[in-house]
Structure formats: C-alpha cells, structure tokens
N, C-alpha and C positions, 0 to 999 in steps of 0.2 A: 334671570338665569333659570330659573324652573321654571317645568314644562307639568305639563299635570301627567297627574299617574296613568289616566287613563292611554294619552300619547304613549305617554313609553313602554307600555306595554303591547300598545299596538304596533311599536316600533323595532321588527327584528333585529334590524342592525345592531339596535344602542343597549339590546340585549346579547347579541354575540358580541364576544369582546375581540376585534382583529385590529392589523395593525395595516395600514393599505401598503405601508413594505414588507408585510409578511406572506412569502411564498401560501398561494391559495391555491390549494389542492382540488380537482374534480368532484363534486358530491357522487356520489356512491352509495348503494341499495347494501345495507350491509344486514344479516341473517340475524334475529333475534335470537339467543338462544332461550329454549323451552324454560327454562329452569330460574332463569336470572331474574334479582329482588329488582327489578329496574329502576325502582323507586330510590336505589342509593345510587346506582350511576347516573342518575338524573336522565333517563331518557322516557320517552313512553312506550307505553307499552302497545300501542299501535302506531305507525306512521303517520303525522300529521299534515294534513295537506291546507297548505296556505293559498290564498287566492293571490295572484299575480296584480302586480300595481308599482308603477313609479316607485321609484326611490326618495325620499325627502330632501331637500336642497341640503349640503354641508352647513354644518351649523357651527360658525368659526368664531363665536362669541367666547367669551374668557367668563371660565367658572371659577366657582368657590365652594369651600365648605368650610361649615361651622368651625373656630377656633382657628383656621388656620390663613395664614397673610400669603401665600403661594395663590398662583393663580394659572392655569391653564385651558389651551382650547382640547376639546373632545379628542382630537388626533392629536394631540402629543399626549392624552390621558390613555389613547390606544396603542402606542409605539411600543413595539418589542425591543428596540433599540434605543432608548433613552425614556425611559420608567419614568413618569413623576410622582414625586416626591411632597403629600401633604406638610410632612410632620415630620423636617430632618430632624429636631433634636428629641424624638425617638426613642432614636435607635442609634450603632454606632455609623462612622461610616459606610459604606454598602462599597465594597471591591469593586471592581469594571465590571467582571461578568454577572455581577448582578445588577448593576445597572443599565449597563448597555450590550449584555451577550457578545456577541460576537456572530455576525450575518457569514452564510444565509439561516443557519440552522439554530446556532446558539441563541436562544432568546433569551434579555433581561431578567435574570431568574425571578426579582421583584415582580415582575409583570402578573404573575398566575401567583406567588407567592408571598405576596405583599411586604413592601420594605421591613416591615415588621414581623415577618415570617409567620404572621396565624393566618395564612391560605383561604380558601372560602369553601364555601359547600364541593364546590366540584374538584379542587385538588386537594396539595397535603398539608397541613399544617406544621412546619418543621421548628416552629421558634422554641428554643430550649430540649431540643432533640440530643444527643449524645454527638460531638463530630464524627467520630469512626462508623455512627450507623449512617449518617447521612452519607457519607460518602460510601458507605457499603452499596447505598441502595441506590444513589447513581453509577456505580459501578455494574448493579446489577441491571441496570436498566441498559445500560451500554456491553453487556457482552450476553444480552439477549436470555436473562435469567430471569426476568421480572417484564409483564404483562399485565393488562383487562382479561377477567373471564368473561366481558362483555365487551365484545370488540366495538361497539355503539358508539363507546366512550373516546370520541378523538384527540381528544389533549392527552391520553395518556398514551396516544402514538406519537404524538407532537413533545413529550417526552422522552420516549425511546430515541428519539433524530435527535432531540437536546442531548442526550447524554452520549450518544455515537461519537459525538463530534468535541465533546468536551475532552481540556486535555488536562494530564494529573494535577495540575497547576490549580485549572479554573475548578475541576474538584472538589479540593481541599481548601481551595479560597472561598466557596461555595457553603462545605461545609461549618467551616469553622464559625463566618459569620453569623449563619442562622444559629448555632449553637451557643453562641456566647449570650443570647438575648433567651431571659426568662417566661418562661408562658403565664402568662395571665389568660383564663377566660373569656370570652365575646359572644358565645350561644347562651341564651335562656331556654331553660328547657320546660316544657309544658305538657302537664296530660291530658288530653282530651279526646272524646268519643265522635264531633264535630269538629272541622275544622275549616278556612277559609279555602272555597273553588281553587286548584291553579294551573296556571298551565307553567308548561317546562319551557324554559330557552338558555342557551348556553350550557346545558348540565342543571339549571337553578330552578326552585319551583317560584311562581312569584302569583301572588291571588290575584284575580282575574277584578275586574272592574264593578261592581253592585253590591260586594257584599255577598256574593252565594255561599254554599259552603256546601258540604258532603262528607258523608261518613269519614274515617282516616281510615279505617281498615286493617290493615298487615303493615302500615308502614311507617317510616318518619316524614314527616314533612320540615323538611331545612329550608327555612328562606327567609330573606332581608329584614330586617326591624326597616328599613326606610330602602325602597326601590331608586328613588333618585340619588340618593348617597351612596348604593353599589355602585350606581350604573358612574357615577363618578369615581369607583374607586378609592371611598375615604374608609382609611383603616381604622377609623375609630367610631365605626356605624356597624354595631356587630348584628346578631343572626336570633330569631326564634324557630325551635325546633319542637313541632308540635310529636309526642309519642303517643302510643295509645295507652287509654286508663289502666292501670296495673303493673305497666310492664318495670317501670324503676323496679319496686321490691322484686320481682322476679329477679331482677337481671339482679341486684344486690345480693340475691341467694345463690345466682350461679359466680359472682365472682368471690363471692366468700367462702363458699365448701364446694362449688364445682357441680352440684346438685347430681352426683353418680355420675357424670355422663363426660365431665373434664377435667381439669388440673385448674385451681384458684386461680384467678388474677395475678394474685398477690404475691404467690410464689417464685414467680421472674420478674412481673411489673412492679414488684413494691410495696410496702406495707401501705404508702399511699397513693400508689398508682403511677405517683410522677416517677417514673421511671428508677433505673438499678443499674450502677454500672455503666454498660455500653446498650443493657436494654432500656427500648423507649419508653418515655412517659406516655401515656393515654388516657389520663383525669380529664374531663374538662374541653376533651376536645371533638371536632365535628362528629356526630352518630352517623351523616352518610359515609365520612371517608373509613368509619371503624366498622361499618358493615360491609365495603368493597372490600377491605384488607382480609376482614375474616371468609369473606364467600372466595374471594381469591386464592387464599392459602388451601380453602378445602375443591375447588377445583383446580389446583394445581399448576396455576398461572404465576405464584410465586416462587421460584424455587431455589432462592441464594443460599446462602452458607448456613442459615439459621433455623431455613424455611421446614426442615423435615419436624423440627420442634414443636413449632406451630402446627403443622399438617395432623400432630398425633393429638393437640388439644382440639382441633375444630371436629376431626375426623366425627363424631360422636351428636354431633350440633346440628339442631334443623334450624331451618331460617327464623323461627321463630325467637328461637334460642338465644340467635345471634343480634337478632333484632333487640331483645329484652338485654343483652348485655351492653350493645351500641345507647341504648337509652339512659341506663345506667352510667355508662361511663362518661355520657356527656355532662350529665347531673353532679358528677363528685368532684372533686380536685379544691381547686383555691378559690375564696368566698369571691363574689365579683367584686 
C-alpha cells in the first residue's frame, strides 16, 4: 500500500485532491494581490512552473489506515459524491449531503471537511461550531457576502458554487451535524527559527525530500504529521504547525488585553476561547484558516451580518499581529 514519500510528493495529482466526476474548470492566470500573507492561503508567492511528463498509471489497489477495517481505492477516496468513510463510529451519522452532495455543484460536504468536521489546513474546521453560525456562513457564501481576499485560493470558489446551489434543507442538515460533534484538537504547534523545505500543493505545505530546511520567516508552516495518511484522507493523522520563536506570548498578550490596538479575544470568544453563544470557538484550531478569516475581515471580503464587529477589531492589526494571534490560538484550547 505505501508509496515512499518521495513519489508522492513528486506526484501532483495525489496531492490535489479531485474527484474525476468533479466538473474541472480551465486553469487560469489569476493576479497575486500585493499585500496577501500567502503563506495562509497556501499558495506561493511566485508561480510555479512544473515540467511536463505522463501522467502515472491509476493506481486501483485498495488501501488502509492505521486502526481502521474500511478499505478503499484512491478514487473512491477522491469522490465528491460518496466521501469514504475511515472511522464511522466517530461520529454520528453524516446526512446525504454530506455524504454524497448533490451533483453537479453540491459536493459531499465530508470531502474538504472531514466526516469529523476538523477540516485541514486549506479549509474550515467546523466540528463543534455553533449551528446558526454555520449556517450563517453558508448562507453568506451563497448570497455572495463571504469571499477570499486572495482569489488564488480555489476551493473557496468551489464553495461559493457549493453553497449557491444548497437548498435550506441541505443547510441546516449541514449545519447541525458538524455542530453536534465536539472539537478536539489535531495541530501541534511548535516554535521554531528553522524549519523543514516545502513546497505547496493543493493549498498544503508538505517538506520536500532531503531533509532541507529554511528560515520560517513571517510565517506559519501547517503541514501533515504523515504525507501518506493525508494524502489518504485519515482523519485521525493530524497537522504540525511550525510558528516563529516568540510569537505564542505575543499573541497571548494580544488576546488577553488586546495590547492598545484591539478588543480581547475573550470578550466575544470566551473566557476560553471555545466559543460563546452563537459566536465560534477558535481554541485549538488551524493558524492558517485563523489568519485567512482575520486578513479577510480586514480586507473586507467578509461581510455578513457579523462581519462590521470584526472589521472594527482587525481594522488596527498588521499582519504580524495577526500572525502572533493565529499562533496563539492554535496552541490554547483542550489538552490533546
């Protein structure tokens, strides 16, 4: 069943995750903009130009992962329209449209969200979200209030068309199940000055083959504890996210008194983060997806019912800012 790391990282396909019934769109030259952390939308910061070569024979072998008795070939582990399923006892049961969408547009909300609802570096991590805000926020996605300030990012257009096409039904069936299921943890978060080489695919960063490594710079590096158990989709193969040296206490200082420049954390999210009400929890969970929300809000690509709230905390925040709090808040929440 395993391929060495080195293959699959050579291997674009088995790092973009498609379904070969999923409507494929034309690639397209899309505008960097000047300003964007790239580093959280997972793209790079220059264009990368791949050499041309055959494609790998389909590789129709039936995998496995650790602990669990399920077994699947690679394309049915890529279908938008019937999600497998490591680890049914879980979770509860997952409704239809999260299992199987609804074609051409609805995709198995499982597929990018995991039966388990903790998401991966590239999208959202919805498991133990509040229902009303999930479904706020596919509502906002579907009446064109909610965006990328980095249009780069294609799955969060491949969401805008998911939620177009969603009817209040599959919504609310959507929301509720990811919300009934508690969040636990699956990032380790780590500070370091060095960190391992990577290159990007799919949104992900995954280190490159030797052992290189390079400064981290300005940014988070989110990526796999184990390459071949993403690239299979096991939801119980979580993430290391390297930060740079200092920034937790930083970020602990801005979520605690807001350090002059914002409103605490704590004061809508929580005394402990895991959410308040109808607002979401953010303890615990991805540093890139919580530095796209906050660079979002403050360029203005979010803008639902909530969104002016937010706009008046980030308004104030340089990216670094934001970076030290995304690092922070991956670090807090419930012991692993």
């Amino acid at each position: 069943m395993r391929r060495t790391l080195a293959a699959f990282l050579l291997c674009c396909v088995a790092i973009t995750v498609r379904s070969a019934a999923a409507p494929q769109a034309p690639a397209q030259v899309v505008e960097a903009p000047a300003d964007s952390p790239a580093w959280a939308y997972g793209v790079p910061n220059t264009p990368v130009q791949r050499p041309a070569g055959e494609r790998p024979a389909p590789d129709t072998s039936l995998k496995h992962v650790p602990g669990s008795t399920q077994e699947f070939t690679l394309q049915h582990i890529r279908d938008f329209w019937d999600v497998g399923d490591w680890f049914p006892g879980d979770h509860p049961p997952m409704p239809d449209v999260v299992v199987h969408g609804r074609q051409p547009h609805v995709r198995g909300c499982a597929m990018c969200h995991m039966p388990n609802g903790k998401g991966r570096p590239e999208n959202a991590p919805v498991a133990g979200l509040p229902a009303i805000y999930i479904a706020q926020q596919l509502r906002d996605f579907k009446n064109g209030l909610r965006a990328s300030a980095d249009p780069r990012k294609q799955n969060t257009l491949q969401m805008i068309e998911a939620a177009q096409e969603m009817t209040d039904r599959e919504i609310d069936d959507t929301a509720k199940y990811f919300s009934s299921m508690t969040w636990t943890p699956w990032i380790v978060v780590k500070e370091a000055a060095v960190v391992p080489k990577t290159r990007i695919g799919g949104n992900v960063f995954f280190p490159l083959p030797g052992g290189e490594t390079e400064p981290i710079g300005d940014r988070i590096i989110e990526t796999p504890e184990d390459a071949e158990r993403f690239e299979l989709r096991d939801p119980r193969s979580g993430f290391i996210a390297y930060v740079p040296p200092g920034s937790i206490d930083r970020g602990s200082l801005l979520v605690a008194s807001g350090g002059g420049r914002t409103t605490p954390c704590r004061v809508c999210h929580g005394p402990d983060l895991m959410g308040l009400g109808p607002v979401p929890g953010i303890a615990g969970r991805s540093p890139s997806y919580l530095m796209r929300q906050l660079w979002d809000f403050k360029k203005g690509t979010r803008r639902g019912e909530w969104s002016p709230l937010m706009q008046q905390v980030v308004k104030d925040l340089t990216q670094q800012d934001m970076l030290h709090l995304a690092a922070y808040l991956a670090a807090a929440g419930p012991a692993h």
